[in-house]
C-alpha positions as CSV (number, residue, x, y, z in Angstrom):
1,X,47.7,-64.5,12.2
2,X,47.9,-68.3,12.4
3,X,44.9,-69.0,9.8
4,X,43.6,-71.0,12.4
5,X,40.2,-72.5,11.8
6,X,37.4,-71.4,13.7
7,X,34.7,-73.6,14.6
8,X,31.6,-72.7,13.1
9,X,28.9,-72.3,16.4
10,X,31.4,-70.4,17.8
11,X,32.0,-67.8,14.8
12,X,28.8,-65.8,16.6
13,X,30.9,-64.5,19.2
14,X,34.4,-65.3,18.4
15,X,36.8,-62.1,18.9
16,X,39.8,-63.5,19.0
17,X,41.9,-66.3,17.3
18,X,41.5,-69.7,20.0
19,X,45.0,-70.3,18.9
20,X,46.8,-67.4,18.9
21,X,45.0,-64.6,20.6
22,X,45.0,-62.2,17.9
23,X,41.8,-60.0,17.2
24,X,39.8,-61.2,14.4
25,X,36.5,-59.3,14.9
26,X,37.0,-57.6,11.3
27,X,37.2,-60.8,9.4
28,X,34.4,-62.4,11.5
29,X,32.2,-60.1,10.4
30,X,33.4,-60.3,6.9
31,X,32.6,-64.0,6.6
32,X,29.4,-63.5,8.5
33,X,28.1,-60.6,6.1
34,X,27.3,-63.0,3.2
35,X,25.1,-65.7,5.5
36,X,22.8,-62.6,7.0
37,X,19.6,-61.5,4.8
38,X,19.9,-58.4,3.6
39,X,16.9,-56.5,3.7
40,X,16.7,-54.0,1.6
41,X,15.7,-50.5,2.9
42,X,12.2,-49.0,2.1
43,X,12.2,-46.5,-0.8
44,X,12.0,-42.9,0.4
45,X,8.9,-41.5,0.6
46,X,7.7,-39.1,-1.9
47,X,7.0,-35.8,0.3
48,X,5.2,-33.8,-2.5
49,X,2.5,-36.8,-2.3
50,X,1.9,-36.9,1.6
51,X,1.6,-33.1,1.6
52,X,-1.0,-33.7,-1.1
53,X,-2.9,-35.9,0.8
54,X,-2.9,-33.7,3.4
55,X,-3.6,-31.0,1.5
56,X,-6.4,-32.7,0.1
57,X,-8.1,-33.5,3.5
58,X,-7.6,-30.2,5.0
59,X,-8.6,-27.7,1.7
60,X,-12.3,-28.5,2.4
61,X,-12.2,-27.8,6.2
62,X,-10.0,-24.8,5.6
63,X,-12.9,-23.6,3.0
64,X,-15.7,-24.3,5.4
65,X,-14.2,-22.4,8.3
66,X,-13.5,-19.5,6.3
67,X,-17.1,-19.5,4.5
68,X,-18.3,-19.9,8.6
69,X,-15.7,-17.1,9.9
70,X,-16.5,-14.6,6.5
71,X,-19.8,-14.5,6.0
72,X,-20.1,-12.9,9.5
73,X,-17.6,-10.0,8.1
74,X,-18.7,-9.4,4.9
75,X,-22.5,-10.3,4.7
76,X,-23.4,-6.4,4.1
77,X,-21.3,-6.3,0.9
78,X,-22.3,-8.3,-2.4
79,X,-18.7,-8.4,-4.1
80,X,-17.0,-9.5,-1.0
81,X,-19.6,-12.7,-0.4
82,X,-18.6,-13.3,-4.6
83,X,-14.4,-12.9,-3.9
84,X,-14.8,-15.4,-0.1
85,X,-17.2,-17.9,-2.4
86,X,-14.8,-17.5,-5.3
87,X,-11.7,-18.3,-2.7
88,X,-13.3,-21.3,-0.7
89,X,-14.2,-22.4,-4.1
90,X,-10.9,-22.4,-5.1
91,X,-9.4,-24.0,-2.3
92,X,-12.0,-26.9,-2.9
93,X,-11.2,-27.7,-6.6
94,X,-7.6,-27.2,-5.5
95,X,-8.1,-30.1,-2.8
96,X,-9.6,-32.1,-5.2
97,X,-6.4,-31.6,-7.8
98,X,-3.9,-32.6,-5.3
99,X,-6.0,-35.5,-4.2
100,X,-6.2,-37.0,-7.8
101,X,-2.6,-36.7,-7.9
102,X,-1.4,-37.9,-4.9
103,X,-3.6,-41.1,-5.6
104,X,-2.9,-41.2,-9.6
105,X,0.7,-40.8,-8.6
106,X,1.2,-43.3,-5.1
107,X,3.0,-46.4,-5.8
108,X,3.0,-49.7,-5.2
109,X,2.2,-50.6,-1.9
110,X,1.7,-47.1,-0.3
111,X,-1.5,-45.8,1.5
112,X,-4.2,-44.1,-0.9
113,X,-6.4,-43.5,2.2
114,X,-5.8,-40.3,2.4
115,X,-6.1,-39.3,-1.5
116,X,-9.3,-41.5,-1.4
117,X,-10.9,-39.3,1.5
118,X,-9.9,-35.9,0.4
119,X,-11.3,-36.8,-3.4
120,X,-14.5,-37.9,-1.7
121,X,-14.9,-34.9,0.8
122,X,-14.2,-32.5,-1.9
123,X,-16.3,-33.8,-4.7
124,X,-19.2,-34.3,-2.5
125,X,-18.9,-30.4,-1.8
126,X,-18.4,-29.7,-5.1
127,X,-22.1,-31.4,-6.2
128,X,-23.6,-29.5,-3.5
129,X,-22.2,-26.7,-4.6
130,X,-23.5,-27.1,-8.2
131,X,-26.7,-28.5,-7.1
132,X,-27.0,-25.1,-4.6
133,X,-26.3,-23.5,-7.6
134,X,-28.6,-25.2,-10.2
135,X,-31.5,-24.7,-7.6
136,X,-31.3,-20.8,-7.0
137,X,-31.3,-20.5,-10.5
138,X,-34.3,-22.1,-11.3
139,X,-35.7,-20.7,-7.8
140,X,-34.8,-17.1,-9.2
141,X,-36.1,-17.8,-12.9
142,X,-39.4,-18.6,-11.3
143,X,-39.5,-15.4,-9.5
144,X,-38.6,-13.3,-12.2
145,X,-40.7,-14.9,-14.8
146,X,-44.2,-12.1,-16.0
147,X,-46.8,-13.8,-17.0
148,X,-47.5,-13.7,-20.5
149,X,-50.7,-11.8,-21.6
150,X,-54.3,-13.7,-21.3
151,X,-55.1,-15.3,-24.8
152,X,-57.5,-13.3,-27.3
153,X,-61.0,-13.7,-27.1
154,X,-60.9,-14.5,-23.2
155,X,-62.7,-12.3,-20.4
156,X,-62.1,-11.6,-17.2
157,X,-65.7,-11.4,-16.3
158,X,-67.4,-13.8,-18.4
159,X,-64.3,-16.7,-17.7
160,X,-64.3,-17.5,-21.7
């Protein structure tokens, strides 16, 4: 190699040596390195955390179409109606779980979307689920209540 200079708007797409000939590709792109930006690459996405978002958003329509679907195919037996309430249940709270994660856990400048809508969806069918609940309680107390004997001294016929 000559140690030639090379001028600098020609560095871009010099190859070879203008004074010699010889190949000097290698050492162009050596001496260009340093004036480029590096960017650096994006960390890796975490893929526990987008399956729990997922998770998240598809538990409660999982649990809703199998409430749908099961009812039809066990509505003459009590027990099963308690095991595919006690299973969409599950699958609800479970939603709910990863969704709290995957948002508690998401870092700086990743999407909580997801976690945000799968928390939502299940909570909300988690109060109606209570509420529900709550209600046919009080629905079935009422039902179930006897009335308690008529107070002493009061007649039927005379109303005192």
């Amino acid at each position: 190699m000559c140690q030639g200079a090379i001028p600098g708007h020609e560095i871009q797409g010099a190859t070879h040596c203008p004074e010699c000939g010889a190949d000097i590709a290698i050492l162009v792109k050596e001496r260009i390195a340093p004036l480029r930006p590096v960017t650096p690459a994006p960390p890796p996405a975490n893929p526990f955390l987008e399956q729990a978002d997922l998770f998240s958003l598809l538990a409660p329509c999982f649990s809703v179409g199998v409430t749908i679907l099961g009812r039809k195919a066990v509505r003459d037996s009590d027990m099963g109606m308690v095991v595919l309430g006690s299973v969409c249940s599950l699958f609800v709270i479970a939603g709910l779980i990863f969704g709290i994660v995957a948002f508690l856990k998401a870092g700086k400048g990743e999407t909580r979307g997801k976690a945000i809508a799968g928390i939502c969806i299940n909570a909300l069918i988690l109060a109606f689920a209570v509420f529900n609940i709550l209600s046919y309680q009080k629905i079935a107390a009422r039902e179930n209540s006897i009335p308690g004997p008529p107070p002493k001294g009061w007649s039927y016929m005379s109303g005192k």
